[in-house]
C-alpha positions in Angstrom: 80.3 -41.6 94.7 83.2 -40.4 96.3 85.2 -37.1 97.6 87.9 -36.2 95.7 90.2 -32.7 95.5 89.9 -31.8 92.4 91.8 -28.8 90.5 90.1 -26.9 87.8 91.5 -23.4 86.0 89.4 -20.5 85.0 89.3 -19.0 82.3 92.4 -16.6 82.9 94.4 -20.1 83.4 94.5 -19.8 87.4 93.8 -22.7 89.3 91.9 -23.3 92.5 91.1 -26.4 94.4 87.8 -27.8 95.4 86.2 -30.7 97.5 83.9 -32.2 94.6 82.2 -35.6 94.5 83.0 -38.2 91.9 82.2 -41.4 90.4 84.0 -44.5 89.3 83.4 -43.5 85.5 85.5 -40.5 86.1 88.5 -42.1 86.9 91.4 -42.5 84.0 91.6 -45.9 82.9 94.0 -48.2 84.1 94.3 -52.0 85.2 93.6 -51.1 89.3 91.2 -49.4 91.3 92.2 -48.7 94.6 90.3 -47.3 98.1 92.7 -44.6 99.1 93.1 -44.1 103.3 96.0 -41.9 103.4 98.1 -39.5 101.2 100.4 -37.0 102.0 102.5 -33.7 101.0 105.2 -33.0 99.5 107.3 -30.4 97.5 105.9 -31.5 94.0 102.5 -31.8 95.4 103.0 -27.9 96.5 103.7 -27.0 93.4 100.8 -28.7 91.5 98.0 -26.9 94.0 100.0 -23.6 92.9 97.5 -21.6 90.8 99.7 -22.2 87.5 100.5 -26.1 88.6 104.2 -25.3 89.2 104.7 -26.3 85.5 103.7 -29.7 86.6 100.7 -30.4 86.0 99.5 -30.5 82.4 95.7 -31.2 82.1 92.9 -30.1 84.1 90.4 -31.3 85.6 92.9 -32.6 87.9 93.5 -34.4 91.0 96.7 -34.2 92.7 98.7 -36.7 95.4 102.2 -37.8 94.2 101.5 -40.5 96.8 99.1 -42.7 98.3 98.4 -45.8 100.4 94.9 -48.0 100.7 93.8 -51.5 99.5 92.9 -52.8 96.3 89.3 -52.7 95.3 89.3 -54.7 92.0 92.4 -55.3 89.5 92.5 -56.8 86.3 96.1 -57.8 86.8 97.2 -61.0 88.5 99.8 -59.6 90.4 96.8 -58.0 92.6 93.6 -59.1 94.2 90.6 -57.1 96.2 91.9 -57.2 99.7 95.9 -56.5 99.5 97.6 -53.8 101.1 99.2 -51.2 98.6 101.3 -47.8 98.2 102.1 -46.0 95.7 105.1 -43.3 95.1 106.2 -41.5 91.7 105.9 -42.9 88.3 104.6 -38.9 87.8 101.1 -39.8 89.4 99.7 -36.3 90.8 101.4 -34.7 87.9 100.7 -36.3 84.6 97.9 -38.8 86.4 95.3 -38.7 88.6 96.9 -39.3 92.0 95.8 -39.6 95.7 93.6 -36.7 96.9 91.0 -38.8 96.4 88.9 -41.7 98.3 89.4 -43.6 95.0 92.4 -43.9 92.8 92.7 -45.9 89.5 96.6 -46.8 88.3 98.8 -48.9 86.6 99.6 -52.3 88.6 103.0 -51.4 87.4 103.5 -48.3 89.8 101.7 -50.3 93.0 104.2 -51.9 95.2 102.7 -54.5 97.3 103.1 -53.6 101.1 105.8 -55.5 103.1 104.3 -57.7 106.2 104.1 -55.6 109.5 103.6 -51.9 107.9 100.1 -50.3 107.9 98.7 -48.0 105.1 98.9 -45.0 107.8 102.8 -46.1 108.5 103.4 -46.2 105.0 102.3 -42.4 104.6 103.6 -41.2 107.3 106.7 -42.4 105.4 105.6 -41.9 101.7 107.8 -40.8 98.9 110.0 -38.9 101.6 110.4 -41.7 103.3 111.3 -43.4 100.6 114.0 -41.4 99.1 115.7 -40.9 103.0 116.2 -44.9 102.3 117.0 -45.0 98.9 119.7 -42.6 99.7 121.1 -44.7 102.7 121.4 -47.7 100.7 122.9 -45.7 98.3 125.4 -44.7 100.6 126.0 -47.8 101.9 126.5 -49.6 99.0 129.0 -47.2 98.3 130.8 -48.4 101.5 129.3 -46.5 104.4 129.3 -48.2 107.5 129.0 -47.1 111.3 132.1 -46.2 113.4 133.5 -44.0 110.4 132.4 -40.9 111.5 129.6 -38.7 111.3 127.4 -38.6 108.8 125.7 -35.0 107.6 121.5 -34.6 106.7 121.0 -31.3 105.3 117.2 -29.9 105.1 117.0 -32.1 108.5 113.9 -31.2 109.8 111.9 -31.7 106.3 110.4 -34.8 105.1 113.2 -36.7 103.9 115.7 -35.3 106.2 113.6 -36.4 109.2 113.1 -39.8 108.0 117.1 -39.7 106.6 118.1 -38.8 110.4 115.7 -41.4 112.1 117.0 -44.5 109.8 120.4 -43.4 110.7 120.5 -43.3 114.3 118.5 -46.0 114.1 121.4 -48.2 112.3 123.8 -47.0 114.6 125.6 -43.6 112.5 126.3 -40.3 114.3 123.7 -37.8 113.1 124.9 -34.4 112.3 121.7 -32.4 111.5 121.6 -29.1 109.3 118.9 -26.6 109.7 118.3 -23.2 109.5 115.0 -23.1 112.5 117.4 -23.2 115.2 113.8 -24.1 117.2 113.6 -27.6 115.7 116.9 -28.4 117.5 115.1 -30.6 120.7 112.7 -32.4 117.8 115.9 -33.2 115.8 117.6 -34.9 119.3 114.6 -37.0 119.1 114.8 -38.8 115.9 118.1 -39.4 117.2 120.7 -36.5 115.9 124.1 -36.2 117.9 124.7 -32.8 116.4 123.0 -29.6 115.4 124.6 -27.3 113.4 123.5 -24.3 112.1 122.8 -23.7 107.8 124.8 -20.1 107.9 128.0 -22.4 108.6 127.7 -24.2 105.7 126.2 -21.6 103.3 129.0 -19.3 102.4 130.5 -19.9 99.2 134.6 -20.3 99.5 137.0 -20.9 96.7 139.1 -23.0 98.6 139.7 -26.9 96.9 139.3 -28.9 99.8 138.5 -28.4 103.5 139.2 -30.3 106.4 137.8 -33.7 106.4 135.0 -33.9 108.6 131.8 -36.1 106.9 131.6 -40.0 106.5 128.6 -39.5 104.3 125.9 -37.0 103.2 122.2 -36.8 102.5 121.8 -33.9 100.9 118.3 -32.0 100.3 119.3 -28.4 99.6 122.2 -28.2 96.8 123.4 -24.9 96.2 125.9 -23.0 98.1 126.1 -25.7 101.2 126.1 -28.9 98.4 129.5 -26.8 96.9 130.9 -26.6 100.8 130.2 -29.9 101.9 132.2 -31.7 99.2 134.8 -29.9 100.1 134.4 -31.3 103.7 133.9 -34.7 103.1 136.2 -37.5 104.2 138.2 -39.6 101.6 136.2 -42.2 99.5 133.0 -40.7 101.4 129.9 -40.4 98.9 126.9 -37.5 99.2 123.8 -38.9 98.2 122.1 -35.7 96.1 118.1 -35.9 97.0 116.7 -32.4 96.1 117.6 -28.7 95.6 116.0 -26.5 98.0 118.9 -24.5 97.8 119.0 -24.2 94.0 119.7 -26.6 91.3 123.2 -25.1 90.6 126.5 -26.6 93.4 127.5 -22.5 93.8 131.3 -22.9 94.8 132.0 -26.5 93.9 135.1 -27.5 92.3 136.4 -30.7 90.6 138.7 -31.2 93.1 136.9 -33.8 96.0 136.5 -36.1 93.0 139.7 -36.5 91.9 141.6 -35.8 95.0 139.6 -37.3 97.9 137.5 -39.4 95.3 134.6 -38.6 96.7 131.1 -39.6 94.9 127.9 -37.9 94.5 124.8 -39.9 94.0 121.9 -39.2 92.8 118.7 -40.5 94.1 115.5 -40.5 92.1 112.6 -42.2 93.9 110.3 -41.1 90.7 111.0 -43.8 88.1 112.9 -46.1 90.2 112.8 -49.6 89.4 110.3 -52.1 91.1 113.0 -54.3 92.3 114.6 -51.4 94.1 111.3 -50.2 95.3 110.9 -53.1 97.2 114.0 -53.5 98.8 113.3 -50.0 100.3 110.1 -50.9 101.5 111.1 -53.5 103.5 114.0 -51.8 104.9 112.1 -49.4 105.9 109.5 -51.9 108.0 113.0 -52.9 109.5 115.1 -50.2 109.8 112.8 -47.2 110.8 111.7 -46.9 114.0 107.6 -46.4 114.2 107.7 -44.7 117.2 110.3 -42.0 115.8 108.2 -42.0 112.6 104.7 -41.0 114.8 106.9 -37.4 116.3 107.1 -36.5 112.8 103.6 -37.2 111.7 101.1 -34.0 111.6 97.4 -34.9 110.5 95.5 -33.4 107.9 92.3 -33.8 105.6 91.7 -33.2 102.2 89.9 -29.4 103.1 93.6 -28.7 104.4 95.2 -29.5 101.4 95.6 -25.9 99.7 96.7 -23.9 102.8 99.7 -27.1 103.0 100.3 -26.9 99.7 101.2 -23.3 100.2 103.0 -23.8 103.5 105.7 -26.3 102.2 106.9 -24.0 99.4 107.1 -21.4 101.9 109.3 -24.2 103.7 106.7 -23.9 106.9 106.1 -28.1 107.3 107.8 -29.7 109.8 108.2 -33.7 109.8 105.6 -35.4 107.7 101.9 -34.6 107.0 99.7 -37.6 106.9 96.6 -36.8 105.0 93.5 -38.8 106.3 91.5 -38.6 102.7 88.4 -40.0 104.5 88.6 -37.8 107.6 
């Protein structure tokens, strides 16, 4: 037996979370089982402890976690044996499948990604699918020619998941950090993971009908959309690229025009870490083992158990989590 958060809805269709144990039997079928030691929190994961799933999740009984590190237990596919070191991200576990809130989780071989030499399971969530998509985006960027010494390059959302692990990466590969946030108290923890400069969300949220502004951004990871997605093209230097990685702000660009495209031939990107290929998934991984400092990555880290799952789940659509939570689902 094992513990496990596990979702259930009553009979109005309102759903509430509960430590329950389990057994093997009750996990879905799939090709391996794995001992979970950490999972984490995230947006989507928010949503799916919401009393109506957040339109995400479909089926109940359910458990949630759209991420989750531990070592393999038994497999039935040859790519895995008992003993290796695994993590898991997207493929819409925690939503459509049984994901990580759980001392035991049972997946597709397909979705594991084996982890690279040098990271731990607890590293891995303390970076976890934001993690993640901070490096997709950065290779997106610079495979889209971004390089150091061309000036600074803007993080939006900075002192959430990805944008924590988005600025960290950066100053860590030598890039001048601008950080956006609207806590102007989370200034001193954003000079930390290595940002150059702060600057407030109110002077990037107004919407102008202006074309083009004055060129100011190398590059972009961008986690709000919105209002300060539609400024911020109109800011960014020629041939620059945004890398689009969520919509805190709304899914709409309020005040964007054609014109950065087609007159500073600016790109936007956009990053999906959910059904990303392996290949890809693995080049990130071990980018990040290389390019992410630890010690910047343990500032960001706030521990948790599975009993403080709802009361997270709650605080991150509220926008109330700071950094990375690093849930301990044997703790």
């Amino acid at each position: 037996m094992f513990n496990a958060l596990v979702l259930e809805q009553d009979d109005d269709g309102k759903a509430s979370a509960q430590i329950k144990q389990l057994s093997e039997s009750d996990l879905p079928e799939a090709e391996v089982t794995v001992a979970v030691d950490y999972s984490t929190v995230n947006y989507k994961d928010g949503l799916c402890l919401s009393p109506k799933g957040g339109g995400l999740v479909r089926k109940y009984p359910h458990v949630g976690g759209i991420d989750f590190s531990g070592t393999v237990e038994a497999s039935d596919d040859a790519r895995y044996k008992p003993g290796d070191k695994v993590v898991l991200t997207g493929w819409r576990v925690g939503e459509a499948h049984w994901g990580g809130y759980s001392q035991k989780a049972r997946v597709k071989a397909d979705w594991l990604v084996p982890l690279p030499e040098g990271l731990s399971t607890r590293e891995a969530m303390a970076v976890g699918t934001a993690g993640l998509t901070a490096m997709l985006a950065v290779m997106a960027l610079e495979d889209h020619g971004l390089t150091p010494g061309h000036g600074p390059v803007l993080v939006t959302g900075a002192a959430g998941g990805v944008g924590s692990v988005a600025t960290a990466i950066l100053a860590n590969l030598g890039y001048e950090v601008a950080a956006v946030t609207g806590r102007p108290e989370q200034e001193a923890y954003l000079r930390e993971l290595g940002a150059s400069q702060i600057v407030a969300r109110e002077e990037l949220t107004e919407v102008t009908r202006k074309p083009l502004e004055s060129e100011q951004w190398a590059g972009c990871v961008d986690a709000v959309a919105g209002a300060m997605l539609g400024r911020v093209l109109k800011q960014m230097k020629y041939g620059s690229s945004v890398a689009a990685i969520g919509l805190a702000g709304g899914a709409a660009i309020d005040g964007a025009l054609i014109t950065p495209f087609i007159l500073r031939a600016v790109n936007l990107l956009g990053i999906d870490s959910v059904m990303q290929p392996y290949d890809n998934r693995l080049r990130a991984w071990q980018r990040i083992a290389k390019d992410l400092p630890m010690g910047k990555l343990e500032a960001m880290v706030q521990p948790a158990t599975l009993a403080d799952l709802p009361g997270l789940g709650r605080d991150i659509l509220a926008g109330q989590v700071k950094g990375r939570v690093l849930v301990d689902v044997n703790g």
